[in-house]
N, CA, C and O atoms as CSV, one atom per row, in Angstrom:
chain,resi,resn,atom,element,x,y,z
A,1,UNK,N,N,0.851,-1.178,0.000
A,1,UNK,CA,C,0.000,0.000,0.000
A,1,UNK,C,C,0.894,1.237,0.000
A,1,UNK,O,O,1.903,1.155,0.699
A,2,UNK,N,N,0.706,2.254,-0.603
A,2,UNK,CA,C,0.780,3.562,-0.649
A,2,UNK,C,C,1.175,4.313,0.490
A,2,UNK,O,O,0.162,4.298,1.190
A,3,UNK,N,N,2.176,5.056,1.179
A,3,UNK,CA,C,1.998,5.851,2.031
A,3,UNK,C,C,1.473,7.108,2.215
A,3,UNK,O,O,1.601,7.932,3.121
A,4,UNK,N,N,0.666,7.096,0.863
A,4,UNK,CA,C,-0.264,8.614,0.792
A,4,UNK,C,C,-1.393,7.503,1.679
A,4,UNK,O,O,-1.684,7.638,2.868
A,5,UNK,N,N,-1.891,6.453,0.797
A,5,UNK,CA,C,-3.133,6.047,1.134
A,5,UNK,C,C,-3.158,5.812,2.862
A,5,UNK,O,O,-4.001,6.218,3.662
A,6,UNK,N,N,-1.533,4.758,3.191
A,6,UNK,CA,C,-2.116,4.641,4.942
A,6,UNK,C,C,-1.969,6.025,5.248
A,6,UNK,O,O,-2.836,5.990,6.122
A,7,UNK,N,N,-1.631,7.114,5.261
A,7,UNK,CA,C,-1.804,8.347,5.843
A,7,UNK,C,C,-3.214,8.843,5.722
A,7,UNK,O,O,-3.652,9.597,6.590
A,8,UNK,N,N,-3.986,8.459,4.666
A,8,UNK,CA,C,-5.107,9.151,4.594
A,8,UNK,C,C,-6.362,8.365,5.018
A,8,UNK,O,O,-7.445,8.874,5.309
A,9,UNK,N,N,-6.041,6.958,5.012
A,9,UNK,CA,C,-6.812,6.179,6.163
A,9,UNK,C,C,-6.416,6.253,7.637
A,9,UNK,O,O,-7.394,6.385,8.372
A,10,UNK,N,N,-5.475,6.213,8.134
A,10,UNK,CA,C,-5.182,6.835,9.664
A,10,UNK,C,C,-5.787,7.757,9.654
A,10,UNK,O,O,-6.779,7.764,10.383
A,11,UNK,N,N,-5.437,9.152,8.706
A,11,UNK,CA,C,-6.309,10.394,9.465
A,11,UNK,C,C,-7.399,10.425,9.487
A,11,UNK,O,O,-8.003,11.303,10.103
A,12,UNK,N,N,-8.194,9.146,8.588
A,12,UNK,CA,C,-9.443,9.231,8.556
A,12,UNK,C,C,-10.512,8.877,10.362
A,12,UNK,O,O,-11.726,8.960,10.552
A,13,UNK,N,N,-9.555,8.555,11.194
A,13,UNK,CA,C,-10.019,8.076,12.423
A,13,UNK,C,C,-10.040,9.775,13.204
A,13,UNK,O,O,-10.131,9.849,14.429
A,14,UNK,N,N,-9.965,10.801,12.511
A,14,UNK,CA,C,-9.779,12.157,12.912
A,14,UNK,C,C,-11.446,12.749,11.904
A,14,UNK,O,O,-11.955,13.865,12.005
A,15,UNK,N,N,-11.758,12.038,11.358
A,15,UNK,CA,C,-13.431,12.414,10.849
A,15,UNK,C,C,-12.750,13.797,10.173
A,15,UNK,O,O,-13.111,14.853,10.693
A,16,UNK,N,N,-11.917,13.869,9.200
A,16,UNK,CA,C,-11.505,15.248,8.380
A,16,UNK,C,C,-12.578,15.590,7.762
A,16,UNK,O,O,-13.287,14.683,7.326
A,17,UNK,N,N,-13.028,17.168,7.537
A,17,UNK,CA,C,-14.150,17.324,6.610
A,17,UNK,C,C,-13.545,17.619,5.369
A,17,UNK,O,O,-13.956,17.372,4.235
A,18,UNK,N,N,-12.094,18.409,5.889
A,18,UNK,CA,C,-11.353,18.497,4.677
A,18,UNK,C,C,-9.864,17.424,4.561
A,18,UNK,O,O,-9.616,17.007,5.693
A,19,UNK,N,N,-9.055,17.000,3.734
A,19,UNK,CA,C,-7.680,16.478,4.261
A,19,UNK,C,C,-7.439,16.575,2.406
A,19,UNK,O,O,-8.186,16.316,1.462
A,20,UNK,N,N,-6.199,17.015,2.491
A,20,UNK,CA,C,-5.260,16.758,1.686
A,20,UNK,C,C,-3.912,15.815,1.981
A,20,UNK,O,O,-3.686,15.844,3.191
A,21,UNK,N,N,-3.244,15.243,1.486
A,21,UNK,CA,C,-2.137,14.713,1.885
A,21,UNK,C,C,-1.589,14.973,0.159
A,21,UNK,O,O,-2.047,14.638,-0.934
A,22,UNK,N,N,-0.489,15.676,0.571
A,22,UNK,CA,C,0.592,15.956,-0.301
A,22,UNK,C,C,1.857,15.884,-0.261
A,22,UNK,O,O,2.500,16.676,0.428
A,23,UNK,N,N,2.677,14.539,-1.283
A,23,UNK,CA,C,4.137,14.316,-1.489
A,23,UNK,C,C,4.909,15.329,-1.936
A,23,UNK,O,O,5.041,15.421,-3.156
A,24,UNK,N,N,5.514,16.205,-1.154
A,24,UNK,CA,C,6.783,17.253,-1.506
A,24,UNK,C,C,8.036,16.671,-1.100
A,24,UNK,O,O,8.967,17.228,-0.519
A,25,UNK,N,N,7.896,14.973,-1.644
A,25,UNK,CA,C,9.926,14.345,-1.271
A,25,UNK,C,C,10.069,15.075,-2.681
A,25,UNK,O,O,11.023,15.836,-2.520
A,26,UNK,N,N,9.695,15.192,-3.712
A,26,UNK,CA,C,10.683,15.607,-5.418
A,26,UNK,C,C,10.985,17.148,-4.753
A,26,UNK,O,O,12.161,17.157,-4.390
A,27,UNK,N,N,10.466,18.178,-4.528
A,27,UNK,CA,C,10.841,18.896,-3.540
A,27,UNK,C,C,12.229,19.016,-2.809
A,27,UNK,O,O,12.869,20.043,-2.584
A,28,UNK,N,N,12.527,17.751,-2.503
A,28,UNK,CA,C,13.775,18.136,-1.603
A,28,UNK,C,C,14.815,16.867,-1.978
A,28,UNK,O,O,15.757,16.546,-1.253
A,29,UNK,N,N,14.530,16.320,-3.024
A,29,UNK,CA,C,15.540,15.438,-3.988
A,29,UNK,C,C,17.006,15.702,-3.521
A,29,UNK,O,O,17.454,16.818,-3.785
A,30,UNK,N,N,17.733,14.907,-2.924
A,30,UNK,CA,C,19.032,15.156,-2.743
A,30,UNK,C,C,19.337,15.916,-1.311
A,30,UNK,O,O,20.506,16.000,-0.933
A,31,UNK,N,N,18.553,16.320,-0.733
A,31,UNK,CA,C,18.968,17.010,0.092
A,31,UNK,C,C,18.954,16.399,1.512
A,31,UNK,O,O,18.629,15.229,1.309
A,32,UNK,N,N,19.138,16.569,2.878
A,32,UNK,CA,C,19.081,15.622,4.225
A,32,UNK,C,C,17.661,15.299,4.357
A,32,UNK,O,O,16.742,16.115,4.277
A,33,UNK,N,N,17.555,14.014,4.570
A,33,UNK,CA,C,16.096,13.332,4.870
A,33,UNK,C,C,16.015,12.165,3.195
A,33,UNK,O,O,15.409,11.097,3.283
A,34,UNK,N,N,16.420,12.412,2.369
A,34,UNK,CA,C,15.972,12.034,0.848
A,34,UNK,C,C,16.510,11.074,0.779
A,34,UNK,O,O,17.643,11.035,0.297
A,35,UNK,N,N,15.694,9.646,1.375
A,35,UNK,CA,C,16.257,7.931,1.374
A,35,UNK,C,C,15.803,7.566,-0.404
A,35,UNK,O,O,15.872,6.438,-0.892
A,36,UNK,N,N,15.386,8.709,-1.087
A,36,UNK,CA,C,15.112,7.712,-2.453
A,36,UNK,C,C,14.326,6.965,-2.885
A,36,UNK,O,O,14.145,6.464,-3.995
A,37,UNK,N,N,13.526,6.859,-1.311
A,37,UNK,CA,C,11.986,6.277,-1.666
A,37,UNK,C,C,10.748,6.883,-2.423
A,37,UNK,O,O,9.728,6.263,-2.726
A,38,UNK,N,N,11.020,8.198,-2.671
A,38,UNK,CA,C,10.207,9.097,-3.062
A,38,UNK,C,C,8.720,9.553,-2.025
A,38,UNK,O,O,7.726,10.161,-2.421
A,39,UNK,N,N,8.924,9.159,-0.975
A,39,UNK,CA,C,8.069,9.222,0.137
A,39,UNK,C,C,8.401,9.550,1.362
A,39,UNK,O,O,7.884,9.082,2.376
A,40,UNK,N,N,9.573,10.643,1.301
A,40,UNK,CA,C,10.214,10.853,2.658
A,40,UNK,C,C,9.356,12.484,2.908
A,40,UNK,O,O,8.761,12.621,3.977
A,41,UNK,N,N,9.346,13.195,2.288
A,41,UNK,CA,C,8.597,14.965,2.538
A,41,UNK,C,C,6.915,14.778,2.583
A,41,UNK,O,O,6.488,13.986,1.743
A,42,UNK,N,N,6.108,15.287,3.288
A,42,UNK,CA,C,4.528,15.271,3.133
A,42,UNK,C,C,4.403,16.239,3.627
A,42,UNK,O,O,5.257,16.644,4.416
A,43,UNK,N,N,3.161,17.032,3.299
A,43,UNK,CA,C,2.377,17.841,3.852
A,43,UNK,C,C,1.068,17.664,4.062
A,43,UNK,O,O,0.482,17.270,3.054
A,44,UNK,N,N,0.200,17.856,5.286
A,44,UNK,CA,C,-1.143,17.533,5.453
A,44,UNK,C,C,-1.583,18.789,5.720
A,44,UNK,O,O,-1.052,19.716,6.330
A,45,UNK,N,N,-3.023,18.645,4.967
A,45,UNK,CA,C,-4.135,20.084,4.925
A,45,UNK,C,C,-5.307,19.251,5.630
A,45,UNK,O,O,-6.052,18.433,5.089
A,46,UNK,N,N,-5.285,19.696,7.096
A,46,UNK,CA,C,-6.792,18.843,7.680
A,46,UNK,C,C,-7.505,20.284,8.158
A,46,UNK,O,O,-6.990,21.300,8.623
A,47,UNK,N,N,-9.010,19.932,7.831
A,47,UNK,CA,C,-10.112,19.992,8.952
A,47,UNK,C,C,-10.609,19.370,9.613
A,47,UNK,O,O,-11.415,18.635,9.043
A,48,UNK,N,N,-10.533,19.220,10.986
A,48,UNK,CA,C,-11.330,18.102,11.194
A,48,UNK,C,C,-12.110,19.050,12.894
A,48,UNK,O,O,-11.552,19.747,13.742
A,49,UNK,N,N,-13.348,18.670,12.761
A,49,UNK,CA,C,-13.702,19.101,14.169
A,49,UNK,C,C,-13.387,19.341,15.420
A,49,UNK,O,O,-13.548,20.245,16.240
A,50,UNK,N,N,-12.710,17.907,15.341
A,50,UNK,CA,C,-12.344,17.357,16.561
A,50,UNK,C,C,-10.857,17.950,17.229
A,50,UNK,O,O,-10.368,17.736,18.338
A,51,UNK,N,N,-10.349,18.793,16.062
A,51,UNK,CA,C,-8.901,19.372,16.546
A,51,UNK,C,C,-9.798,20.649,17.049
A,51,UNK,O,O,-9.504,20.812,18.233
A,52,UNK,N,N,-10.737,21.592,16.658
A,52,UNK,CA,C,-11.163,22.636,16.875
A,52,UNK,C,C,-10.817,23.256,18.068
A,52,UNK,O,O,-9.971,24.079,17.719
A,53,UNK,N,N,-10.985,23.361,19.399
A,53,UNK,CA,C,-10.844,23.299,20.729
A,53,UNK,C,C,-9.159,22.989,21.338
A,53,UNK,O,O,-8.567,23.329,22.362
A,54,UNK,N,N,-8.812,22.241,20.225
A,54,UNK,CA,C,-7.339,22.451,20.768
A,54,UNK,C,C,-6.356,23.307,20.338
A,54,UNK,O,O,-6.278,24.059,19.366
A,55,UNK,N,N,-5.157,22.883,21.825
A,55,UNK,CA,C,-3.695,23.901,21.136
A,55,UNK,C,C,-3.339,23.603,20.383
A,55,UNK,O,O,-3.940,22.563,20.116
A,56,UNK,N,N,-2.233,23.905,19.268
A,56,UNK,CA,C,-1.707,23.708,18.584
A,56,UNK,C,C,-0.510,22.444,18.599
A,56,UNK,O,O,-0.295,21.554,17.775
A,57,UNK,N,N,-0.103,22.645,19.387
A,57,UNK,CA,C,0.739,21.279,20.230
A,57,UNK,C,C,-0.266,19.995,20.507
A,57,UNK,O,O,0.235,18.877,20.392
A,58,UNK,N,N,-1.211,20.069,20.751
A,58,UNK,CA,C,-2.080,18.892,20.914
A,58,UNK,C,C,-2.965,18.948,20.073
A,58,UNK,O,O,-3.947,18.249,20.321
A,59,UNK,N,N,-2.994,19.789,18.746
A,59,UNK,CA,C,-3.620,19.078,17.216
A,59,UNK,C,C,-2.003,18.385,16.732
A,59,UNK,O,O,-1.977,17.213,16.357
A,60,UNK,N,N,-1.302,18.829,16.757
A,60,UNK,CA,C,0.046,18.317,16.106
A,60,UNK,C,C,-0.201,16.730,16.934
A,60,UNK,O,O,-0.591,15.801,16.226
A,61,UNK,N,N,-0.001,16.521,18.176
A,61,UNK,CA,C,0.075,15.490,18.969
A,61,UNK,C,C,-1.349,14.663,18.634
A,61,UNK,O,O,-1.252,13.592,18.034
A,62,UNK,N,N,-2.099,14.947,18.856
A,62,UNK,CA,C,-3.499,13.725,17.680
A,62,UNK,C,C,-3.256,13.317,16.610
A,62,UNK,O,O,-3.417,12.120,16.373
A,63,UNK,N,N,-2.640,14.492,15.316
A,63,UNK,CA,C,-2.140,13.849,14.128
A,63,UNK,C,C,-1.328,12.955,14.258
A,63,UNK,O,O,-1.568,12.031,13.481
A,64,UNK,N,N,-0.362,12.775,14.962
A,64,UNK,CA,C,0.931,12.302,14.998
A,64,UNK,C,C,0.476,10.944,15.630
A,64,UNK,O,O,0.912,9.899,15.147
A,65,UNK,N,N,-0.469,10.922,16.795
A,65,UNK,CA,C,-1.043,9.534,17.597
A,65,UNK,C,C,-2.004,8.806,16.560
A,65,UNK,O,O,-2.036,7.583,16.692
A,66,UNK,N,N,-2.849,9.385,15.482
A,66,UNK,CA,C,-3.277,8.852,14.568
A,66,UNK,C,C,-2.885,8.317,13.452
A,66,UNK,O,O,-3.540,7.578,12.717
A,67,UNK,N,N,-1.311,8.862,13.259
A,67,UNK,CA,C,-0.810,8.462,12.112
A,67,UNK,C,C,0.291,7.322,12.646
A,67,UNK,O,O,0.863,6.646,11.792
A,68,UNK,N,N,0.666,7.053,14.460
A,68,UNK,CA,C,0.992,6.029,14.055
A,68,UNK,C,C,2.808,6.026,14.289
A,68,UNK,O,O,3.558,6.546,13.464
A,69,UNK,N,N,3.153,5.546,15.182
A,69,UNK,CA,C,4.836,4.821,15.493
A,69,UNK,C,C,5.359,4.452,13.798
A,69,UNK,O,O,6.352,4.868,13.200
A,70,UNK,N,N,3.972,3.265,13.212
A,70,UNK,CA,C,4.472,3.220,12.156
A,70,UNK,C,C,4.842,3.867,11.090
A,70,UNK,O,O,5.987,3.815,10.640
A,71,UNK,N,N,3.789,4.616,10.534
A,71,UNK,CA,C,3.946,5.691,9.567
A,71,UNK,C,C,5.118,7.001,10.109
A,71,UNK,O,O,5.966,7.519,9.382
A,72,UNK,N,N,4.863,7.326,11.583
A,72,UNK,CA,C,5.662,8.603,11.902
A,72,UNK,C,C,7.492,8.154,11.492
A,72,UNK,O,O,8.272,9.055,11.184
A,73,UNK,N,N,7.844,7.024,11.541
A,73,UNK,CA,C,8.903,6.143,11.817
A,73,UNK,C,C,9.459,6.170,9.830
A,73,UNK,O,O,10.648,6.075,9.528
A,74,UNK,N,N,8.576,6.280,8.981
A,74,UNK,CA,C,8.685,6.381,7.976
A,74,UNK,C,C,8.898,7.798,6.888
A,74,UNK,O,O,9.138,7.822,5.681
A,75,UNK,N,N,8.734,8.723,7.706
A,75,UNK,CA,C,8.487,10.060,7.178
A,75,UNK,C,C,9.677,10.942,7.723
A,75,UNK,O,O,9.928,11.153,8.909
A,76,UNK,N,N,10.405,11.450,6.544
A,76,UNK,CA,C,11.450,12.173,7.218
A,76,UNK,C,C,10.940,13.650,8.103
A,76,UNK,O,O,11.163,14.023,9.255
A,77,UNK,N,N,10.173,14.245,6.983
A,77,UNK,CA,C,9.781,15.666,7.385
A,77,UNK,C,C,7.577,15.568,7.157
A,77,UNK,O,O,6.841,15.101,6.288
A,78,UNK,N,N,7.393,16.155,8.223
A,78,UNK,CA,C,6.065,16.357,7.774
A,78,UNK,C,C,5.372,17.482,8.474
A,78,UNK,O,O,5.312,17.483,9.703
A,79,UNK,N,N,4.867,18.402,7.788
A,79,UNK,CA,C,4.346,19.599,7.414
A,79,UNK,C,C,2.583,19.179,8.080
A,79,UNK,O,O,1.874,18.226,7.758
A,80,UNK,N,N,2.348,20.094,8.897
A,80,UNK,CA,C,0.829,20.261,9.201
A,80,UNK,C,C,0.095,21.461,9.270
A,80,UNK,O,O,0.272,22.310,10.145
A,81,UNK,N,N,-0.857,21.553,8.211
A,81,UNK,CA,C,-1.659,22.931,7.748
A,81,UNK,C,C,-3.056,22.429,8.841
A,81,UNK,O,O,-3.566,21.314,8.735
A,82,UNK,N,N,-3.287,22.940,9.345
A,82,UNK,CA,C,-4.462,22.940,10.428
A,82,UNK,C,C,-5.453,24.419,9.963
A,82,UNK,O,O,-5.114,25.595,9.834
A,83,UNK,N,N,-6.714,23.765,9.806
A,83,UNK,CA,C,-7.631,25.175,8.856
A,83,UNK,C,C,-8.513,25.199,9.750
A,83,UNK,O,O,-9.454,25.988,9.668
């Protein structure tokens, strides 16, 4: 499977109204973090309700518990747009 797709089924346990998940590893081709997998840079665009009410440190910390030891363990850099 895809590491767009498990990212966008994990966040789906966050009920997003909106989510983007976007690969920016070609972005940073060559540079520290770039294993060549073509899946090391992401950026996520969520809405989701359920972050609404929180800090910013603990929407970062839900994404991060939803996405997972596994997936986090796989991602060099990842970018979070919170709307």
């Amino acid at each position: 499977m895809a590491l767009e797709t498990e990212i966008r089924d994990a966040l789906g346990s966050l009920a997003p109204q909106h989510l983007e998940v976007k690969n920016e590893s070609a972005l940073h081709a060559g540079h520290a973090g770039d294993d060549g997998s073509g899946e090391s840079h992401w950026r996520i665009v969520i809405k989701a309700p359920g972050l609404d009410d929180m800090s910013r440190i603990a929407r970062h910390r839900a994404i991060h518990a939803a996405l997972g030891p596994d997936i986090i363990g796989r991602i060099h850099a990842l970018a979070i747009d919170i709307q």
